[in-house]
N, C-alpha and C positions, 0 to 999 in steps of 0.2 A: 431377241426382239429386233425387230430390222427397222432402221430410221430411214426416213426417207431425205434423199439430198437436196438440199435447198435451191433451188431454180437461179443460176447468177444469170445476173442482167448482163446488158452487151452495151459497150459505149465503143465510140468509135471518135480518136482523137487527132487532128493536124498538130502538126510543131510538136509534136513526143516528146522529143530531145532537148527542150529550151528549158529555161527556170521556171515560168508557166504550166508549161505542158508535161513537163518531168511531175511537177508538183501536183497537177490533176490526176494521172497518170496513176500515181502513187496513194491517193485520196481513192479514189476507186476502187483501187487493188485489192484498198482495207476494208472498204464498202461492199463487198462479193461480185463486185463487176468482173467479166471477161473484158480485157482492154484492148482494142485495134490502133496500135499507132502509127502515125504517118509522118515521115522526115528524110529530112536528106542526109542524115546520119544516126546512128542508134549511139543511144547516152548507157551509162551501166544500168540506170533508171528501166530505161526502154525494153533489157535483157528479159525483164518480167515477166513481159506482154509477147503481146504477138506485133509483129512489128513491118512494115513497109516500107522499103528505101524509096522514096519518089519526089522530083520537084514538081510542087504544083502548078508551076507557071507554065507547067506542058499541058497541063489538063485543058487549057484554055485554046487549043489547036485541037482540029481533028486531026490526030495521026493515029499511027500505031502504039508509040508507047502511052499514050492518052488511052487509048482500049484497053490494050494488055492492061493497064491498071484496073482500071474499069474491071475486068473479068476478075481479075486477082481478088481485089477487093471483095467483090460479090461471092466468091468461091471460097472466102474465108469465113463470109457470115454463114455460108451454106443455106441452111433451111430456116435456121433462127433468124427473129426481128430484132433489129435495133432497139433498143432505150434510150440510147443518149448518143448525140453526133456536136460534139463541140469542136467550131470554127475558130482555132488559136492560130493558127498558124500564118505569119505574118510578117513582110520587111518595111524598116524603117530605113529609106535613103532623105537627107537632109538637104535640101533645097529650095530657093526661089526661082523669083521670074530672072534675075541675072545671072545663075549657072543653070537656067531648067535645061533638062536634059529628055528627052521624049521616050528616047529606050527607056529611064529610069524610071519616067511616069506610067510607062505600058507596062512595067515590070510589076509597079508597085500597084496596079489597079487591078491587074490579070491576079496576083496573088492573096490580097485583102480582101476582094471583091466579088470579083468574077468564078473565082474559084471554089469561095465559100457557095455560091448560089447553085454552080457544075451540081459540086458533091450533092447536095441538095437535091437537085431536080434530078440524078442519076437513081438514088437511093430511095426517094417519097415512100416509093411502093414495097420498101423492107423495112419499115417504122411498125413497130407495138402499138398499139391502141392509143397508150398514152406517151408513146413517143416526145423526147423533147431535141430542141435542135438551140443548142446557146453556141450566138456569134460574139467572141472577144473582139469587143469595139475597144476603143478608148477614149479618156477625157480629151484627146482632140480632136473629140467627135464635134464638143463643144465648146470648147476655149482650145484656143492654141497659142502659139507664140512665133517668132521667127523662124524661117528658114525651116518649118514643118508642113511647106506646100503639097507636094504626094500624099504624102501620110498623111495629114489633117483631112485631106477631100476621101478619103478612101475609106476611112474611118467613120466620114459623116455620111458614108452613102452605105457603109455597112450597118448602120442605128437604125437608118433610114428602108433597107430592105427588111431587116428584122419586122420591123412594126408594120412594112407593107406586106408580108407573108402570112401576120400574125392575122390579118383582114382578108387573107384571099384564105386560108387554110387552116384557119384555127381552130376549125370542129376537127379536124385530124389530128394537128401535130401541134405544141407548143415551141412558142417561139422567144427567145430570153436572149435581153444583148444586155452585154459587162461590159461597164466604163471604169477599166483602172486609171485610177493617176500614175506616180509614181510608183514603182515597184520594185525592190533590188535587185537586180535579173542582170546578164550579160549585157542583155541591150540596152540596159540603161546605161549600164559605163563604158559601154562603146561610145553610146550618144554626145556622153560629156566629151569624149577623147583625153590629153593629158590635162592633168591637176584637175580628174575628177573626185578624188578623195575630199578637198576643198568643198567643191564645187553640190557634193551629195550632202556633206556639214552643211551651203545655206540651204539646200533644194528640204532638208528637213525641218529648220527652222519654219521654212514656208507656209508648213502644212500646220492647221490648227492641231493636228497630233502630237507635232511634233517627233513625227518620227515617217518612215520611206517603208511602205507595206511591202509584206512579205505574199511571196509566192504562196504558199502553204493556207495564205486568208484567202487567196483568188481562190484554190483548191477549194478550199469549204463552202465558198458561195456555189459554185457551180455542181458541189454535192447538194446542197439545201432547194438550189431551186430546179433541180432532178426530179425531187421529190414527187412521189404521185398525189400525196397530200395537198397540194398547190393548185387543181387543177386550173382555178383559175387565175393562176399567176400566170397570161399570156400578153405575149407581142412590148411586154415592159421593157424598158434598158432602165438597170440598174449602177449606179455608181458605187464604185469602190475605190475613194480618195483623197480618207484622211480629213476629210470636210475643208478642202483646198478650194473645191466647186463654190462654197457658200463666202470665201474670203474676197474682197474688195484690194486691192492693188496700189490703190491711187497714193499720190506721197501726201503724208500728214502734214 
C-alpha cells in the first residue's frame, strides 16, 4: 500500500546562525518545514538546512551581489510558495548622541529595517495563500534604556512597519512582530561585555520570572503563531519578556 508524502512547508530565515535563528531553525526542522537560511556564517545548526552565505546590509544597494542573491534565493524556492519568512536577523551597535557614529546608524537601519522590508517586497509574489511574514522586533521597540539609540529606533520602526503592512496587505500575507526582552543569546553577553556573568544574575532578578528567556521559547512562539489556525492573528506584535514590560522601575 503506497503512502502518500506529507507536503513540508517552506520557511525562509535571516540570522540562521545566531541563538535565535539556530533555535527557530531547528523548531522547524521538527515541524516538517524545508528551511532557507540566511547569514554570514553557517553554525553546525545551519548544516541541516539549505543555507545562504550573505550580508544583508548589501541588499540595501542596487549592485550585483544584491541580485545574485536575489536570484539565488528565488532559484532555491524554485516553483514552491513560501509559508513562513521570519525577519531575525539583526545588529545591536551601542550608542548615543556623544559617540553617534552615522556609518553605525546606516548600518544598523539598512539591516533591522530596510532589509527586512527589501526581502519582503522582492518575494510578496512567492507567498502560500496563507503565508506568514514574522519581524523579530524587540522590547526596545518600547522601553529602552541608555546608550541603545540605533537599535531602539530600528526596532520601533520595525513594530511599526509590521502593523503598517499588516493594513496595506493583510487579505494576502499575515503579518506578526516579536518583542523579546532578554534572551540568553551571544548578543546578549556581548552587550554586557566584561563581568557580564554578574551583570545577567541582576538582569534576572529584574524580570518578574525571574529568570533570562531562552532562545528555544522564541522558537515556539514563532512556530505557534505559523500556525494556519490563527488566521486572524494579523499585524499584532507580541511580547516575549518575562513580564519585565508590566514592571515599574521607580525607587521604593
Amino acid at each position: 500500500m503506497n503512502q502518500s508524502k506529507t507536503i513540508k512547508k517552506l520557511a525562509i530565515i535571516t540570522g540562521s546562525s545566531g541563538g535565535i535563528g539556530s533555535a527557530i531553525c531547528s523548531k522547524l526542522f521538527k515541524e516538517n518545514y524545508d528551511v532557507i537560511g540566511i547569514d554570514l556564517f553557517q553554525s553546525n545548526q545551519s548544516k541541516k538546512i539549505s543555507f545562504i552565505k550573505f550580508n544583508l546590509e548589501n541588499l540595501t544597494s542596487e549592485n550585483l551581489e544584491s541580485e545574485e542573491f536575489i536570484e539565488l534565493l528565488i532559484s532555491k524556492i524554485g516553483k514552491r510558495k513560501i509559508d513562513l519568512l521570519v525577519n531575525n536577523a539583526a545588529i545591536q551597535i551601542k550608542d548615543n548622541l556623544n559617540d553617534f557614529n552615522l556609518n553605525n546608524w546606516k548600518k544598523t537601519i539598512a539591516i533591522n529595517l530596510e532589509a527586512p522590508l527589501i526581502l519582503i517586497e522582492k518575494l510578496k509574489n512567492k507567498f502560500n495563500v496563507n503565508g506568514v511574514v514574522v519581524n523579530m522586533s524587540s522590547i526596545h521597540a518600547v522601553l529602552t534604556k541608555k546608550n541603545f539609540l540605533s537599535y531602539s529606533v530600528s526596532k520601533s520602526a520595525l513594530s511599526s512597519l509590521t502593523r503598517a503592512l499588516a493594513v496595506n496587505y493583510g487579505n494576502k500575507l499575515r503579518f506578526i512582530g516579536i518583542q523579546p526582552a532578554a534572551i540568553q543569546t551571544e548578543m546578549l553577553e556581548k552587550g554586557f561585555g566584561r563581568g557580564f556573568k554578574n551583570k545577567i544574575r541582576a538582569l534576572k532578578e529584574a524580570h518578574p520570572s525571574e529568570y533570562i528567556g531562552d532562545a528555544f521559547e522564541v522558537a515556539e512562539l514563532v512556530n505557534a503563531v505559523a500556525s494556519k489556525d490563527l488566521k486572524f492573528l494579523n499585524g499584532s506584535i507580541i511580547n516575549i519578556d518575562g513580564g519585565i514590560s508590566s514592571r515599574l522601575h521607580d525607587p521604593e
